[in-house]
Structure formats: C-alpha cells, structure tokens
C-alpha positions in Angstrom: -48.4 58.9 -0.4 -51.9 58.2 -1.2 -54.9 60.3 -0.8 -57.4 59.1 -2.3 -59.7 60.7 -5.6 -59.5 64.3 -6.5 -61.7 65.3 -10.0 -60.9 68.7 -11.0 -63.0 71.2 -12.1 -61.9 73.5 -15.4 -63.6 77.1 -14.5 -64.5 79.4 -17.8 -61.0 80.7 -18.3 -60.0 77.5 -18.6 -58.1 77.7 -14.7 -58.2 74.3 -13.0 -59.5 73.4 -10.2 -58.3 70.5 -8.3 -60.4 69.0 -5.4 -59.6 65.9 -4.4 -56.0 65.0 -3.8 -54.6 61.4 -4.8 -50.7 60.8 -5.1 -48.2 63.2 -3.7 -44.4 62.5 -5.0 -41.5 64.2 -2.9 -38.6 63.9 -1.5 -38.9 63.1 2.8 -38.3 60.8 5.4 -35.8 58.3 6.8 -33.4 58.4 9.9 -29.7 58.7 11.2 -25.2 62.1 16.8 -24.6 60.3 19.0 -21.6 60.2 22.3 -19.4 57.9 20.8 -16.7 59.5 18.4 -17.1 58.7 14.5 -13.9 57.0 12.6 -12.0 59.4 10.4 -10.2 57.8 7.4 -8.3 60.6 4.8 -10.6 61.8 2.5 -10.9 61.3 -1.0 -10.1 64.3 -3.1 -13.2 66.2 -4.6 -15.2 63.8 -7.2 -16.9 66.0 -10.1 -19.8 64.0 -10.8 -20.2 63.3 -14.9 -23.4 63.6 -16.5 -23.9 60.1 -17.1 -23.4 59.6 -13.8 -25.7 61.5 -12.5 -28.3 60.3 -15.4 -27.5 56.8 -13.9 -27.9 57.3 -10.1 -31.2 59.8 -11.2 -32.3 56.4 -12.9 -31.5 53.8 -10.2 -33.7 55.9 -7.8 -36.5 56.4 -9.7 -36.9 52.8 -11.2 -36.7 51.8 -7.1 -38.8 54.4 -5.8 -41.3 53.2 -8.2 -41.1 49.4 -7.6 -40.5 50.1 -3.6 -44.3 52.4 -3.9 -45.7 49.6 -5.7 -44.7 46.9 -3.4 -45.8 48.7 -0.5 -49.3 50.0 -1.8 -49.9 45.7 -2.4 -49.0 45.2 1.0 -50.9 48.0 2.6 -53.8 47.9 0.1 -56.7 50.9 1.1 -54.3 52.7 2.9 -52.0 55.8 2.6 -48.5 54.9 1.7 -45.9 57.5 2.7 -42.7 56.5 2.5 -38.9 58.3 1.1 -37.7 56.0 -1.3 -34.6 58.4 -1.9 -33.9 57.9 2.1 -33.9 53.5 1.2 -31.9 53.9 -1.8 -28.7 56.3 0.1 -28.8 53.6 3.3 -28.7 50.4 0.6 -26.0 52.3 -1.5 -23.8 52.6 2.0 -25.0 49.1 2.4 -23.6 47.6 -0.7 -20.4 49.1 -0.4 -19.6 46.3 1.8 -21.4 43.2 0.5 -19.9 41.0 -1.9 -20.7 38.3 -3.9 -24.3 37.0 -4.7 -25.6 39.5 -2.2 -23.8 42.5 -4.0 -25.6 41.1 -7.2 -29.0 41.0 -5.5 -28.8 44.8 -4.3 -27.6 45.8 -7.3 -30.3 44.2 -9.2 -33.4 45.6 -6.7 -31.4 48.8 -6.5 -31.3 49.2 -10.7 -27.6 49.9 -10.4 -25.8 49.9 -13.2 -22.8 46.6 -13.8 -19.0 47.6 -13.6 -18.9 48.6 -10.1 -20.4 50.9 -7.6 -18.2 53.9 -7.8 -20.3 55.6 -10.8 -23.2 55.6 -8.3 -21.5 56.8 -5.5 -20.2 59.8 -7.5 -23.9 60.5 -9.4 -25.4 60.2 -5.7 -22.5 62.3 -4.9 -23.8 65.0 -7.4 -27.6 64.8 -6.6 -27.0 65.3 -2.9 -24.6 68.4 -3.8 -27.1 69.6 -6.2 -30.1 69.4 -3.5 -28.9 70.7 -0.8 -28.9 74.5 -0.5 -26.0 76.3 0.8 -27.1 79.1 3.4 -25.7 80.7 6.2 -26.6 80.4 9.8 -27.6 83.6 10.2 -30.1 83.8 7.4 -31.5 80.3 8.0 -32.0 81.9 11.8 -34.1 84.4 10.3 -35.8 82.5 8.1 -37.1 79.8 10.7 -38.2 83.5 13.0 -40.3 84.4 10.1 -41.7 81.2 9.0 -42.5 81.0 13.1 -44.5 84.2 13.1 -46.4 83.5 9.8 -47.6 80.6 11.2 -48.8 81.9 14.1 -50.6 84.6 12.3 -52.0 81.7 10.2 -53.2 79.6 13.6 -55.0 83.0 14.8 -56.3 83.9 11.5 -58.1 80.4 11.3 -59.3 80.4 14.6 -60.7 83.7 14.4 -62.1 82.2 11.2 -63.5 79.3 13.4 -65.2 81.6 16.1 -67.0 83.5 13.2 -65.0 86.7 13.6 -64.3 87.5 10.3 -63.5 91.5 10.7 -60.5 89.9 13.0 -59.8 87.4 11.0 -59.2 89.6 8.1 -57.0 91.6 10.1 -54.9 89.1 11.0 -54.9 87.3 7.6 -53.5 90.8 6.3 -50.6 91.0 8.9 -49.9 87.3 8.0 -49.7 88.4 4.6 -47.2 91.2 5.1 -44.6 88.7 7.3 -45.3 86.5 4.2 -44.4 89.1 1.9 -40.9 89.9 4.0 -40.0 86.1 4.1 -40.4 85.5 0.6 -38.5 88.4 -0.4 -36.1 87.0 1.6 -36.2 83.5 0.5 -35.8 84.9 -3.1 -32.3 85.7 -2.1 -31.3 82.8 -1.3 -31.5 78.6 -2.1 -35.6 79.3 -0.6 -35.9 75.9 1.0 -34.1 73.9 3.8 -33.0 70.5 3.1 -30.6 68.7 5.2 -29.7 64.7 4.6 -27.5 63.2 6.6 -25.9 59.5 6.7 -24.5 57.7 9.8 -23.4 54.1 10.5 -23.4 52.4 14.1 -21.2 49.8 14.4 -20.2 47.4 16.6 -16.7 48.2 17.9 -15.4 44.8 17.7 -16.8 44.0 14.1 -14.3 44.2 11.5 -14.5 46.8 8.7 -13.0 45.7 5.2 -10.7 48.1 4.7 -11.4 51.1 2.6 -15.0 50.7 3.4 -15.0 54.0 5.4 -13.4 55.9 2.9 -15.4 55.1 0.1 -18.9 56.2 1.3 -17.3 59.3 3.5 -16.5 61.6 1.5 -19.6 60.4 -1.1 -22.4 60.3 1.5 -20.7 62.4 4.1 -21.3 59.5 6.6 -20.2 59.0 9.8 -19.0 55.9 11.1 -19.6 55.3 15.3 -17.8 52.5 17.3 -20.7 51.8 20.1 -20.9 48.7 22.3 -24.4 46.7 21.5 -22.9 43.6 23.5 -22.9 45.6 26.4 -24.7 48.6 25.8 -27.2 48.0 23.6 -30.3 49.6 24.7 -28.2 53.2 25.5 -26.9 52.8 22.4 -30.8 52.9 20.7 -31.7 55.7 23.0 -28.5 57.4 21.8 -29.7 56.4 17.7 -32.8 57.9 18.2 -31.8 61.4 20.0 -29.6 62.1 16.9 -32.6 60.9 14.2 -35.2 63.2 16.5 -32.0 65.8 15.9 -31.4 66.0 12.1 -35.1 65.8 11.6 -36.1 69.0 14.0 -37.5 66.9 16.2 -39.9 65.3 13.3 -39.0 61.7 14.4 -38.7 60.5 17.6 -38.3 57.2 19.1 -37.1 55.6 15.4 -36.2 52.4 17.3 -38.4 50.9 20.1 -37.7 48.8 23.1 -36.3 45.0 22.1 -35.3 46.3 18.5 -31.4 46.6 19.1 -29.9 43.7 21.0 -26.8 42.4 21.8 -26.5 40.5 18.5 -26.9 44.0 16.5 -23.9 44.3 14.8 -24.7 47.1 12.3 -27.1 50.4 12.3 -27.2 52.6 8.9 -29.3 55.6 9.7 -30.2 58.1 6.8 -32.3 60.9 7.1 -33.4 63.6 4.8 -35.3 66.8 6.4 -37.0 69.5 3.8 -38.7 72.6 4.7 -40.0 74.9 2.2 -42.5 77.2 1.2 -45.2 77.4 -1.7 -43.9 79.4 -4.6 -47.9 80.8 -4.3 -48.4 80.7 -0.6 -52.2 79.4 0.5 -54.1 81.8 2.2 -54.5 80.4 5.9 -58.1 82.9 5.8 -59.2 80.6 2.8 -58.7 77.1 4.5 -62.0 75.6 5.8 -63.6 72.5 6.2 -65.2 70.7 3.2 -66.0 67.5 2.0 -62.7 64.9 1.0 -64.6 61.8 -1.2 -62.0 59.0 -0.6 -64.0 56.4 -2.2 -67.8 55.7 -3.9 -69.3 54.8 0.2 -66.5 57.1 1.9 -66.2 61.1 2.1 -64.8 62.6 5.2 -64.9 66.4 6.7 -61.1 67.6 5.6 -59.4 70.7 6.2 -58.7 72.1 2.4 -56.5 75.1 1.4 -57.6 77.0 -1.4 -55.5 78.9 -4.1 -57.1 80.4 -7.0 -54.8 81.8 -9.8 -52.0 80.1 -8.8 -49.1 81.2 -11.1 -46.7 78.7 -9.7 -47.8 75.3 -11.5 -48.3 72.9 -14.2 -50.9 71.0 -15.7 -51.6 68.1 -17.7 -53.6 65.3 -18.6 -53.5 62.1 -19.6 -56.1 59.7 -21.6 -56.2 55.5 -20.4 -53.5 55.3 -23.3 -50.9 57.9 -21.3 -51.0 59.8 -23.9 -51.4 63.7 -23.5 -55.1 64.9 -23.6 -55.3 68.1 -25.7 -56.9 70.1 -22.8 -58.3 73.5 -24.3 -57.5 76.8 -23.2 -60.3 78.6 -23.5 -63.9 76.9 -23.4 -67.6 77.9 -24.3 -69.6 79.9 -20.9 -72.5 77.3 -21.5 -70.3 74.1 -21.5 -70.6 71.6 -18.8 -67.7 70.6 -17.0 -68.9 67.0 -17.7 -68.4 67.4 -21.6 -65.9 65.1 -23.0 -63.7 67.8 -24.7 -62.8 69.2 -21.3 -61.3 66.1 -19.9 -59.9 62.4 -20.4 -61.7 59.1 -20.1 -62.9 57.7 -16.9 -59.4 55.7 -17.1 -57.5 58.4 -17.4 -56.1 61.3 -15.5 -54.3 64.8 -14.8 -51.6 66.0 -13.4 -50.4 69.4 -11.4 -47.0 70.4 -10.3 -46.2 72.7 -8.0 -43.7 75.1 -6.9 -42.2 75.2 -3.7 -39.5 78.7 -3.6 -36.8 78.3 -5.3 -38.3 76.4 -8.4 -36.1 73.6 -7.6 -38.1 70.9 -5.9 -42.1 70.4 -6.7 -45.1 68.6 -5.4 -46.3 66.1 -7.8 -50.0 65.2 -8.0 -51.9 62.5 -10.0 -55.3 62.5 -10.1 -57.6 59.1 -11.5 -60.4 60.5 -13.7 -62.3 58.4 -11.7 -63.0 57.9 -7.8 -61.9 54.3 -8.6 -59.3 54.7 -10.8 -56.4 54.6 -8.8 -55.8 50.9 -9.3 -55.8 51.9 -12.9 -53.3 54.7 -12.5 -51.2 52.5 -10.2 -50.8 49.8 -12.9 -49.6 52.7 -15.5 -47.5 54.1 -13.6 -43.4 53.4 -14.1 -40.4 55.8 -13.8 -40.7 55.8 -18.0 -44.5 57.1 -17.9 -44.1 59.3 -15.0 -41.1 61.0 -16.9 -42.8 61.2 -19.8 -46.1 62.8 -18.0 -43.8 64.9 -16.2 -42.1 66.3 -19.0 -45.4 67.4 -21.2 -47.0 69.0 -18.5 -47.8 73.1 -19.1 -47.5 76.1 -17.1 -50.2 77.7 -16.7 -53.1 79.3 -14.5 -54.2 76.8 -12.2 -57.1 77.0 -9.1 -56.2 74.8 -6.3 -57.6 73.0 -3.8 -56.0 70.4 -1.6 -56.0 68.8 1.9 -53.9 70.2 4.8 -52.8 67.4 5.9 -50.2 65.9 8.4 -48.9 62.2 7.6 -46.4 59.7 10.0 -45.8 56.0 9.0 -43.5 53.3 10.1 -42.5 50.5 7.5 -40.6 47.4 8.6 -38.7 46.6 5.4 -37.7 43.2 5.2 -39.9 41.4 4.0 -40.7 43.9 1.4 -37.0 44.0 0.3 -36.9 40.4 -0.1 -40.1 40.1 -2.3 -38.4 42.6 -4.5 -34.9 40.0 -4.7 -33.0 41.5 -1.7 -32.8 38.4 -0.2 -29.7 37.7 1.4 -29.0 41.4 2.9 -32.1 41.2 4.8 -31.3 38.7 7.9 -31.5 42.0 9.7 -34.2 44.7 10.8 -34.6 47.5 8.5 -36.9 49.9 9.4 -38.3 53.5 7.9 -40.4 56.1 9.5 -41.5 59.2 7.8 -43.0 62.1 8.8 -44.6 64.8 6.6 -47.2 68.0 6.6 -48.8 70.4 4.1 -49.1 74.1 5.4 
C-alpha cells in the first residue's frame, strides 16, 4: 500500500512525530464454502517444520512480495497499491503442486523457491501459518468481537460529538470509550490478542482428473479443501457459490470476488485463498483526538484527511536511514533552540525513516517508510529489496514515538496475469487470476 509523503517531526524530547504516511507493509487480502462436498484423502501425519525450512518459505515470500509490490507500483504508477502478497504466494504454492515440467521450473523461479522439491516449502508454509494463527476459543473470540463492537460505537459518537462541537459530550463519551477499551485489552492480554484466520479452497471441475496424491499433499499443509462443482453446467451458480464463501471467511470484507462472465464453462480450476486479520493497536488512538487535517500527497496535491493522533506512544520503533541505507545516528535528546530542519536531526533529502508498530500481542506490526522527501518515494522504491528492508527492519529502536497517521479505508482488485507473466510465470497463466483486498485503520 501506498500513501503518499509523510516528513516527521522530532519534538524536544526527542519523541517523533510522523505526519504523512507513505508505505504500509502487512499481512491481508485474498479469497477462498460452498454446497458441494470437499474430497477427503487420509491425512498426512503431523509435519514439525525445521528451522531452515521455515527460514526458506520466510525467504521465498518476502523476495516475491517484494518483486510482486514492484511490479505492480510500475503498472499502476501514482496510485495506491494494496495488495497481500502472502495471499499470491499460498494459492501459487497449491498451484505448483500440480504443475510439472518447464511450468514447475517457471513458478519456482518467480516464486524464489528453493531446488530439490516442493515439500520443504510446503512444511515451512506449514510452520508460518501454524505460527500466525492464534488459537482461541469461541467463547472468548464472542466477547472479544462484543467489546471491539461497543468501542467502536463509543468511538463513532465520540467523533461526531467532536464534529457538532460538543466537546463536554464528547469527552464524556471518549472517557466511557476508554474504559470498554481498558476491559478489552485486559482481555486481549490473555489471550493470542488478534484474530487471523486464512483459509485455502480449490474448485474443481468434477470430471477433471487429479494426479494422484495431489490432494493429500497440500491438505494437511494448507488445510485446503478440494470441491467437485459442475462449471460445464453450472458455472455461474457455481461463482455465486465461490463468492458467498470468500464474503464468509473474510466477515463479509469481500464480496462479489468474481463478476458476471468471469467463470465459464471452460473453467476447469478455482484456487481461492483468503487471509482475514483483526487486531488492535498495542497503544490504542484516541477516537477524541482524530480530526481533519491536511495529507500532502505530492508538491501540487494535499487533500483534507482524517488523521489519528498518538502522542507517547510506547508501542513502537524507529529508525532512519541515509540515501546509502545505512542507519542515521538519530539523537536522543536535542538542543530547545534547534530547528527541526537542522541536519543532525534527520537524513538526506534521499533518505528516510522508519516506525513500527504494535498491534496486541506483539506478534504482527505495521510497517511504515517514510521518503525524506515529498518526492522521494521513487527513490525509496528503487532501494527497497527483502535484503534492505530486513536489514532496516532489524536496526530499528524502541522508543517514544508521537504519531500521526491517516484513518483510512482501502479496496483494490488486481487481475494478475499479465503481471505474473512479466515476472517469468508464463506458462501457468492461460487462466484468470484475480486478487481483491480489502483493508482499514481504526
């Protein structure tokens, strides 16, 4: 996702103050119940994934995520790109399992899979879905979704009271918000803290042949269901009946995935993936705080954005980065008469910073890069590889950070193919891959 310049602002205790919001880097999107009933093949016994298995399935989806952002920021150039790489990568690792040959080779090329065979990604994937995916009971998540339901209607009422100029009100009603708030994140502290679900289904056609042991090698890996459905006859129910179980596993997020005309009665095979997260700020924004304020996007372009406000946030990270990438020795404490312009305080125009922050749980953060310059994101874009971003990721510093970002809501659609194809996919890709995402900040 793209949003284009943020320049932060260091306040006197050396707190940072971010204002414009450029690159957002988390894990959403995708597709994938449907009437017909799934094939059931024995399962595989457990698989413990190794750790260089994991290392290598961590590494063949950030090398694609990467190439897959740049790809699509060329094609859509001056737009927001918003797209789940992670969400690609689990439907083309399904996919694989059954190609052979020279297409095998091209997936696994695009893909950054490593040679010998597909079963030491299957089992790292295997081990970053079990590691991502939080294990909580019905009956918590029940009162989870109750309390996240009434803090944000607290938060609609505190800023429309905020709106109409009745602050006394608003106040009020920001400091019942904040209790509710205070009771769910007690309660979230208990448990995993966030809600991701990511599920994997392929739709078949019933009379297509399935190599044998295809089913039971991405089951039990992917947890993927396999459903006969009849696209020679039945081709537009079976769409309707694709999208009602994507609009499902996504809470109703995405809706209508496939439109009229896109599944026909040649459509032999439908891999749907999608990956749904909900979770909540390790420092929650104060609703009473978010107002309208100017978003520069570029040098002849600011628009009137909502922006959420955080100041002291003790749930981040910071860092920044000279033209070179390498770490800018940002001080801690600075003079009461120095000017936020002075050199010392910040990188070249070429450069930029970073901030990470927590959503509950501490395992899963929201990653923001910021260009120096209103510009610079071309700049950042072409510095920017899985190495770098590792690398900027892992000298970034805890500490107190003031924040100020968008609220924002995002939806895109992406027709694949061709994109795929550019990147050496060439001979999967005589059939319609699609991607919708759907995302908000709160």
């Amino acid at each position: 996702m793209e949003i284009r310049h943020m320049k932060p602002r260091m306040e006197r205790q050396m707190t940072t103050k971010l204002n414009r919001l450029l690159v957002c880097v988390m894990v959403l999107g995708g597709t994938s119940i449907a009437i017909a009933e799934p094939v059931k093949e024995p399962a595989k016994e457990g698989v413990v994934s190794m750790p260089e298995e994991l290392a290598a399935a961590a590494n063949a989806n950030g090398q694609f995520a990467i190439d897959l952002y740049r790809r699509t920021a060329e094609t859509d150039s001056g737009k927001n790109v918003f797209l789940s790489p992670f969400s690609v990568s689990l439907a083309l690792s399904i996919a694989a399992e059954g190609a052979v040959d020279q297409t095998l080779d091209q997936m696994t090329s695009v893909l950054h899979f490593p040679k010998g065979g597909l079963e030491k990604i299957h089992r790292g994937q295997q081990g970053l879905l079990a590691s991502a995916i939080p294990n909580v009971s019905s009956e918590t998540r029940k009162k989870i979704e109750t309390l996240r339901a009434r803090l944000k209607e607290s938060n609609d009422q505190t800023e429309k009271l905020n709106q109409s100029n009745r602050f006394a009100e608003a106040n009020t009603s920001s400091a019942a918000g904040s209790k509710v708030a205070t009771e769910l994140h007690t309660l979230l502290n208990k448990t995993t803290a966030y809600d991701m679900q990511i599920s994997n289904a392929l739709w078949i056609e019933k009379s297509y042949p399935i190599r044998p042991g295809f089913a039971s090698a991405i089951q039990p890996t992917y947890g993927t269901v396999l459903f006969p459905v009849d696209f020679k006859q039945h081709s537009d129910p079976v769409r309707l009946q694709i999208n009602k179980w994507v609009a499902q596993q996504t809470g109703n997020r995405i809706q209508d995935l496939l439109g009229p005309q896109s599944v026909t009665t040649l459509t032999k095979l439908i891999i749907t993936n999608t990956v749904y997260f909900k979770g909540d700020w390790a420092s929650p924004f104060d609703a009473a705080q978010t107002r309208p304020e100017s978003f520069q996007q570029s040098n002849d372009h600011t628009a009137k954005l909502p922006l959420m406000h955080q100041r002291n946030s003790k749930s981040a990270s910071y860092g920044a980065f000279s033209s070179t990438g390498e770490l800018f020795p940002t001080p801690r404490e600075v003079q009461v008469d120095l000017k936020d312009e002075d050199p010392s305080l910040y990188p070249d125009a070429k450069g930029h910073t970073m901030l990470s922050l927590d959503y509950q749980g501490q395992k899963i953060q929201m990653i923001v890069l910021l260009p120096q310059s209103i510009e610079g994101l071309a700049d950042l874009e072409r510095a920017l590889t899985y190495e770098s971003l590792q690398m900027w990721i892992e000298q970034l510093e805890h500490r107190t950070v003031d924040v100020t970002i968008p609220k924002f809501k995002l939806e895109s659609t992406y027709q694949l193919p061709k994109t795929l194809q550019a990147m050496g996919m060439i001979r999967a890709f005589k059939i319609l891959f699609v991607q919708r995402a759907h995302s908000s900040t709160n």
